[in-house]
C-alpha positions as CSV (number, residue, x, y, z in Angstrom):
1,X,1.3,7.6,15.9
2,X,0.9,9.3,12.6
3,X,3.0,12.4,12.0
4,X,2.9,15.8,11.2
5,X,4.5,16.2,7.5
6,X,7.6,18.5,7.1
7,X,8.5,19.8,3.9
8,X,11.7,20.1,2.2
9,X,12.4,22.5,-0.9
10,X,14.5,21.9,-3.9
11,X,15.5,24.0,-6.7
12,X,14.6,21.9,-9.0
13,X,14.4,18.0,-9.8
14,X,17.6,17.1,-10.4
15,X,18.9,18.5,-7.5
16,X,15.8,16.8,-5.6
17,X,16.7,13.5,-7.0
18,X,20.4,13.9,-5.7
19,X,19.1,15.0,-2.2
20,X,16.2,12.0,-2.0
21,X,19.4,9.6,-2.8
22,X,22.0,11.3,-0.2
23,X,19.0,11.1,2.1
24,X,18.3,7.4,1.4
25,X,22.0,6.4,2.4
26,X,22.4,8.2,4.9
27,X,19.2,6.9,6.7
28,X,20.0,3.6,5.7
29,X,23.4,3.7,7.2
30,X,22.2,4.8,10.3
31,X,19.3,2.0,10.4
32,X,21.9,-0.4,10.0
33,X,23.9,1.3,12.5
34,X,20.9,0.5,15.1
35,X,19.9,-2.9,14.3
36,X,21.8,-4.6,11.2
37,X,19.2,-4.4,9.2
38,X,16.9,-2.5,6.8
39,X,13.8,-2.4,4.8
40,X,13.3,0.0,2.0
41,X,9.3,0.6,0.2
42,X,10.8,1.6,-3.8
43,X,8.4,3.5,-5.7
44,X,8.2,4.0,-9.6
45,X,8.1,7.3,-11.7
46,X,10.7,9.5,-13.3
47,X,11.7,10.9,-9.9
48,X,11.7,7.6,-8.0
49,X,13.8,6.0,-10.7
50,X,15.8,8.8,-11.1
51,X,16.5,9.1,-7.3
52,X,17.8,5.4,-7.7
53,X,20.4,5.9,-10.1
54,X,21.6,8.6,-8.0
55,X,22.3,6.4,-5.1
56,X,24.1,4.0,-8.2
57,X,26.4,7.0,-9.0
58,X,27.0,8.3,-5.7
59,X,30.9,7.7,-3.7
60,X,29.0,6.9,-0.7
61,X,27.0,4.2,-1.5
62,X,29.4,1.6,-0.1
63,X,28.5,2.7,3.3
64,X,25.5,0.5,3.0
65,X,25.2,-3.0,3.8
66,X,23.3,-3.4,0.6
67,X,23.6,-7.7,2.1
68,X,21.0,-6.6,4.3
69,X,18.8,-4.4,3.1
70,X,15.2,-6.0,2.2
71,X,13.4,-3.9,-0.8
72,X,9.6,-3.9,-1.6
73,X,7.5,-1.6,-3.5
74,X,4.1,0.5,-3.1
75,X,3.1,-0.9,-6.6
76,X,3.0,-2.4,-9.7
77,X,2.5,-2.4,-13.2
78,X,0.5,-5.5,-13.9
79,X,2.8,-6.6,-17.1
80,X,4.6,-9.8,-17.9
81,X,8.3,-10.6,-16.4
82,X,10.7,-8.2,-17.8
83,X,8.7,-5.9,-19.2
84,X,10.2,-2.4,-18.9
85,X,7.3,-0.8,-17.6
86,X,7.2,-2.6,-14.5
87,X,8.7,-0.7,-12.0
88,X,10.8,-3.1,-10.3
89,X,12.6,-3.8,-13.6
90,X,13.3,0.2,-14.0
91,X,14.9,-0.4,-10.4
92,X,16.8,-3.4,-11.0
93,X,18.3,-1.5,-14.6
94,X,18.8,2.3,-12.4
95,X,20.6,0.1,-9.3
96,X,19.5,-3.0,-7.9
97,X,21.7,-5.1,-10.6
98,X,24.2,-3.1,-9.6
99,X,24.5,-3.9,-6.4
100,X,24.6,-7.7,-6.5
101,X,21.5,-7.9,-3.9
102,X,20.2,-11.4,-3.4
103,X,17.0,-12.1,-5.2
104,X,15.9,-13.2,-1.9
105,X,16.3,-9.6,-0.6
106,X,14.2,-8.1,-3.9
107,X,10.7,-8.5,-3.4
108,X,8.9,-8.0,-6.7
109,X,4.7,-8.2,-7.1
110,X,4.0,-10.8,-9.4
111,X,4.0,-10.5,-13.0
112,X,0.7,-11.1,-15.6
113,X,2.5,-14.1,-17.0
114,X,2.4,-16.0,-13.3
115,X,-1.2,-15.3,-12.2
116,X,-4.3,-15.2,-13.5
117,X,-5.5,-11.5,-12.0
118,X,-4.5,-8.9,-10.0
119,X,-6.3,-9.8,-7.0
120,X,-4.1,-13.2,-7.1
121,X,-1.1,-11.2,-7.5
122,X,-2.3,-8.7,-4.7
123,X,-3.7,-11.7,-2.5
124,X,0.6,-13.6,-3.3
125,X,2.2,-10.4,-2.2
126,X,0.0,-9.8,1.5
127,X,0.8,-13.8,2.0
128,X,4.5,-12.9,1.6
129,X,4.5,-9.5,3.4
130,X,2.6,-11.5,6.6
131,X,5.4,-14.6,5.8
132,X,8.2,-11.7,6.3
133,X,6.2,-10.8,9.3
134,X,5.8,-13.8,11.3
135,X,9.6,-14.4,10.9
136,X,10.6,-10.9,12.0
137,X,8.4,-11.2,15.4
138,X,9.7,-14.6,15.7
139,X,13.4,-12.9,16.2
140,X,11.8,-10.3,18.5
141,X,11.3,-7.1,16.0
142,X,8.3,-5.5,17.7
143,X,6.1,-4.5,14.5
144,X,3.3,-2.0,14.1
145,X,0.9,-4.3,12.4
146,X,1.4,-8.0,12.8
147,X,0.5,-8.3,9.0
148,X,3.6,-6.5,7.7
149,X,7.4,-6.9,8.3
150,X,8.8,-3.0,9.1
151,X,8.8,-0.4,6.8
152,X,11.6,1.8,7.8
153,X,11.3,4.4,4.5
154,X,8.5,3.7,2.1
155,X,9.0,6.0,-1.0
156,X,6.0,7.7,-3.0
157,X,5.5,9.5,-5.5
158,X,2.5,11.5,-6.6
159,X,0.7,12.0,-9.7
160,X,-1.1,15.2,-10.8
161,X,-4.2,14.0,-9.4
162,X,-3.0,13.1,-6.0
163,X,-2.8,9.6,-6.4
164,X,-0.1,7.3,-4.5
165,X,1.2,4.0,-5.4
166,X,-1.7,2.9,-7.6
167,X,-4.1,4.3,-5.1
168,X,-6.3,6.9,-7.2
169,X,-8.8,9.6,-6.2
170,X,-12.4,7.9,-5.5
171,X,-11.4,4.7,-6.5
172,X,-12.5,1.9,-4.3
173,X,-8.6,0.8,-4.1
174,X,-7.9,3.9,-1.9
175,X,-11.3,2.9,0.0
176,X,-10.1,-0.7,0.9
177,X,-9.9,-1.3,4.5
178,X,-8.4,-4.8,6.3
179,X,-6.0,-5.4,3.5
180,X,-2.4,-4.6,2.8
181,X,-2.5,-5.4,-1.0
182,X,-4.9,-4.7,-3.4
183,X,-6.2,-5.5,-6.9
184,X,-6.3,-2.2,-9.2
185,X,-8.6,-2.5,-12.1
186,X,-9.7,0.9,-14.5
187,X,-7.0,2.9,-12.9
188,X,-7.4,6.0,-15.3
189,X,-3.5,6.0,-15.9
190,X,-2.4,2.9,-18.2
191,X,-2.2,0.4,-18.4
192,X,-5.3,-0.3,-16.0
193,X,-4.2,-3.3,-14.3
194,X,-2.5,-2.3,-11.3
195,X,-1.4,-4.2,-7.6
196,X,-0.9,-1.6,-4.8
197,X,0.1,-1.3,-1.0
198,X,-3.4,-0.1,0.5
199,X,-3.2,3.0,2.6
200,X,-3.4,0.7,5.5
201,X,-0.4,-0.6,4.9
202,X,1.5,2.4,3.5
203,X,1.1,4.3,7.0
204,X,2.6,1.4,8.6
205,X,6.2,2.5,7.3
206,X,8.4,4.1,9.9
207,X,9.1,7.2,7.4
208,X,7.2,7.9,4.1
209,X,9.2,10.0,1.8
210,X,6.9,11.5,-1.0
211,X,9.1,13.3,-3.7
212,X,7.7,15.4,-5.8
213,X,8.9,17.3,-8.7
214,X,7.1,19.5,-11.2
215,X,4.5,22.5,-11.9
216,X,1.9,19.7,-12.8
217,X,2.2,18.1,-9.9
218,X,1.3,21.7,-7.8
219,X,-2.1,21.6,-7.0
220,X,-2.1,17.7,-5.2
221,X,0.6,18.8,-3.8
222,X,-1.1,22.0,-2.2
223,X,-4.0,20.1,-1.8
224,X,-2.5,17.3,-0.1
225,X,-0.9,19.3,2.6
226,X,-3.7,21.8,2.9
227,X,-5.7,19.1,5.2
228,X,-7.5,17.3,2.0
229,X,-9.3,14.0,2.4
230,X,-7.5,11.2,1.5
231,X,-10.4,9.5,-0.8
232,X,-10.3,12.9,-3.0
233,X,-6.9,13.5,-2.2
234,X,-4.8,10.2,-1.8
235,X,-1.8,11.4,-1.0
236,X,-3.3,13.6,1.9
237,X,-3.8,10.6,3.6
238,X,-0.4,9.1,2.9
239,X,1.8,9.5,6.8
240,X,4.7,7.7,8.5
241,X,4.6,6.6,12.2
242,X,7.5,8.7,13.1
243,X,8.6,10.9,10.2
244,X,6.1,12.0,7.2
245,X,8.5,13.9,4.7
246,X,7.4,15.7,1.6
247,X,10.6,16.2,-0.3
248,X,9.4,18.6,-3.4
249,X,11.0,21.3,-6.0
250,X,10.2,24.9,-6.5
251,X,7.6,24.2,-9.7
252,X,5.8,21.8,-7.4
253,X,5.9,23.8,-4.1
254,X,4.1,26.9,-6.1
255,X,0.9,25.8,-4.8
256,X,1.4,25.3,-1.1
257,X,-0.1,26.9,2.2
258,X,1.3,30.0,3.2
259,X,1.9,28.2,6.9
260,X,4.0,25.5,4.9
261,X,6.2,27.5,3.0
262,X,7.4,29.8,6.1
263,X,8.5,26.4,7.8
264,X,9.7,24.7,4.7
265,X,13.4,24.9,3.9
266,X,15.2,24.9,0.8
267,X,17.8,21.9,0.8
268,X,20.0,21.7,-1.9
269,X,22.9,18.7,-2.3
C-alpha cells in the first residue's frame, strides 16, 4: 500500500531543518501516544544532521519518551569506529549523546575495523533487523515484512543525482531484490565503501520523509516526482506504506511539476 507523495515547501533550509525536527516530535509523540513505542530510520547529510540538532535545541523535546524510541539508519559510511564521517557518529555528536538513549536502543551498521567487507557488515545488520523482527511479532506487532521490525519514519535524503541512502542511479545496489541490506562498492560519492537499506526495505517504513534542501538538488528532485524510474532515478522509487512526504525548500522545489507545486504548500516553523 504504497502512497502517493505530498510535498511540503520551505523557504529555505534552515527553516526546513526546524520544520523536519518539529515534525519528528510531534509524530513521535503521537506514536508513543498509540502504542508506547517508536522506531525512527536516521539518515546522514547536512540536512539530516542538521534536522537532528534541531530536535537537540528544541523546548519540546521532552515530550518524547526518548526510553523508548529504537533508531536505525538507511546507511553507512564504511569507516572505522568513531570516525566522523560515519553518519551515526554525526548523530550521536548533533543529539543522540544528548539524550542518554541506551546503546541498546542505537542501532549502528558495523564499522571497517569489526568486519572484513561490506557485505559482512550488510549481511550483520539484516541478521539484526530480522532478530528485532522475530521479537516484535513475538509480542503481537503485526509487521509489513517479517524480515524487518517497523519503520514508523524512515528519513532520506537526496543527492544531486537522485540517489537515497547509499542507493545510486544504475548501480546494482538499487537493483537488489530479496535483501534488506546491501554491500555498496564504487559508489561514485566517497568514500566508495558503503552498507545501505535496499529499496525493499526502505518502502517498508510506515512514513518516509525525504528532505531536501538546495538548487543542486532541483532536477532529482523534479525528476523524482515527475514519475521517473527508480533505477535512473532512486529516489523516485523511494515511498511509505501510509505517508510518502517530500519535505523541500524553494531552491530545490524550482524544478518540480506544475501539478506539484499547485498542491504543494509552503510551511514555515
Amino acid at each position: 500500500m504504497n502512497t502517493e507523495p505530498k510535498v511540503s515547501i520551505h523557504p529555505d533550509a534552515d527553516l526546513l531543518a526546524a520544520s523536519v525536527a518539529a515534525r519528528l516530535l510531534t509524530r513521535l509523540v503521537d506514536i508513543q501516544n498509540e502504542r508506547g513505542t517508536a522506531t525512527v530510520v536516521l539518515t546522514g547529510g547536512t540536512l539530516g544532521i542538521g534536522a537532528l540538532r534541531a530536535v537537540a535545541e528544541s523546548p519540546i523535546r521532552s515530550a518524547v519518551d526518548w526510553s523508548a524510541v529504537d533508531f536505525w539508519w538507511g546507511d553507512e559510511r564504511f569507516l572505522p569506529a568513531g570516525n566522523q564521517d560515519r553518519n551515526a557518529d554525526q548523530a550521536r555528536a548533533a543529539l543522540l549523546d544528548q539524550l542518554g538513549v541506551s546503546d541498546e536502543r542505537v542501532h549502528e551498521f558495523g564499522s571497517s575495523d569489526a568486519f572484513d567487507s561490506q557485505d559482512d557488515a550488510a549481511a550483520d545488520y539484516a541478521a539484526r533487523l530480522q532478530e528485532a523482527a522475530r521479537k516484535e511479532a513475538a509480542l503481537g506487532l503485526e509487521l509489513s515484512d517479517p524480515r524487518l521490525p517497523r519503520f514508523d519514519i524512515l528519513l532520506l535524503g537526496v543527492g544531486p543525482d537522485a540517489h537515497v541512502a547509499s542507493l545510486f542511479p544504475e548501480m546494482s545496489g538499487i537493483r537488489t531484490k530479496g535483501q534488506t541490506v546491501v554491500g555498496v562498492n564504487g559508489a561514485p560519492k566517497p568514500p566508495p565503501e558503503r552498507v545501505s537499506l535496499t529499496l525493499e526495505a526502505i518502502n517498508s517504513a510506515e512514513e518516509v520523509w525525504l528532505a531536501v534542501a538546495g538548487a543542486d538538488k532541483a532536477g532529482a528532485v523534479g525528476l523524482a516526482l515527475a514519475g521517473a524510474g527508480p533505477v535512473q532515478v532512486p529516489a523516485a522509487g523511494a515511498r511509505g506504506r501510509r505517508k510518502t512526504l517530500w519535505l523541500i525548500d524553494q531552491e530545490a522545489a524550482s524544478q518540480l511539476p506544475g501539478r506539484l507545486i499547485d498542491n504543494g504548500d509552503t510551511d514555515a516553523v
